[in-house]
C-alpha positions as CSV (number, residue, x, y, z in Angstrom):
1,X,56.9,97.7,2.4
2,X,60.0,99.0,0.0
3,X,59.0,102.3,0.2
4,X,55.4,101.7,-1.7
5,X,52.9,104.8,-0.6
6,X,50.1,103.4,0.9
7,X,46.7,104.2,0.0
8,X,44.3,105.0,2.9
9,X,40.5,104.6,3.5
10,X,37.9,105.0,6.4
11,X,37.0,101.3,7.0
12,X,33.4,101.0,6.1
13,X,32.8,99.8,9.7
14,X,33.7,103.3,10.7
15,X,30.8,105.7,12.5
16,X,29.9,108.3,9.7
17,X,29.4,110.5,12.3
18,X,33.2,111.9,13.3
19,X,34.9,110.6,16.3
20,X,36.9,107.1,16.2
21,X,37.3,106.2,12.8
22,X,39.6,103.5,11.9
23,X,41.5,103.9,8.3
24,X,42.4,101.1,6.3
25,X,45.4,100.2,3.9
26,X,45.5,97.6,1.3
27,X,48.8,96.1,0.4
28,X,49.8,92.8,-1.3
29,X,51.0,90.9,1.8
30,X,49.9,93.2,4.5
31,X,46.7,94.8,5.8
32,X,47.6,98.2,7.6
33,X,45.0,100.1,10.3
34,X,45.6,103.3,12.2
35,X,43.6,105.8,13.4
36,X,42.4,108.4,11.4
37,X,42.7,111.4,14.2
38,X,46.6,110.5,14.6
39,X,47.8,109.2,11.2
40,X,51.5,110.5,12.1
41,X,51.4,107.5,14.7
42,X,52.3,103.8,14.3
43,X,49.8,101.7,12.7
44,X,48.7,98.4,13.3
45,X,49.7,95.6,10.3
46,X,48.3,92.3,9.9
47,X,48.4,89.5,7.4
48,X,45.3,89.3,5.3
49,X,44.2,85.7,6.6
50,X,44.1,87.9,10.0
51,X,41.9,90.6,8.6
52,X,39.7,88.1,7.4
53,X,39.3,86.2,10.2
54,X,38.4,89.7,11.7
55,X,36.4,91.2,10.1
56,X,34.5,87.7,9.7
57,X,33.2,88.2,13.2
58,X,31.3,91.2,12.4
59,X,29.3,89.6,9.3
C-alpha cells in the first residue's frame, strides 16, 4: 500500500439500519473490506477483478 491512507465507506450493500455493516476501500490495485464495528482489526483485500466478480452476483 506504501503507506497511502485509505479512504473508507459503508458498502452500499450494507443494512442502513446499524448492526453488520461492511466498509469498503478503493485503492488502485486493491479492493479493501473490514468491518465497520472493529476497524482496528485486519481487513480483507482483493484484487478488483475479484470484487467484480462479487459483487456481480448480487446484480
Amino acid at each position: 500500500m506504501n503507506g497511502e491512507r485509505l479512504t473508507w465507506f459503508k458498502s452500499s450493500y450494507s443494512s442502513g439500519e446499524g448492526g453488520e455493516c461492511l466498509e469498503v476501500a478503493l485503492a488502485p490495485s486493491t479492493i479493501h473490506l473490514r468491518d465497520s464495528k472493529t476497524p482496528e482489526a485486519p481487513h480483507l483485500t482483493l484484487a478488483p477483478s475479484t470484487w467484480a466478480a462479487f459483487i456481480g452476483v448480487f446484480k
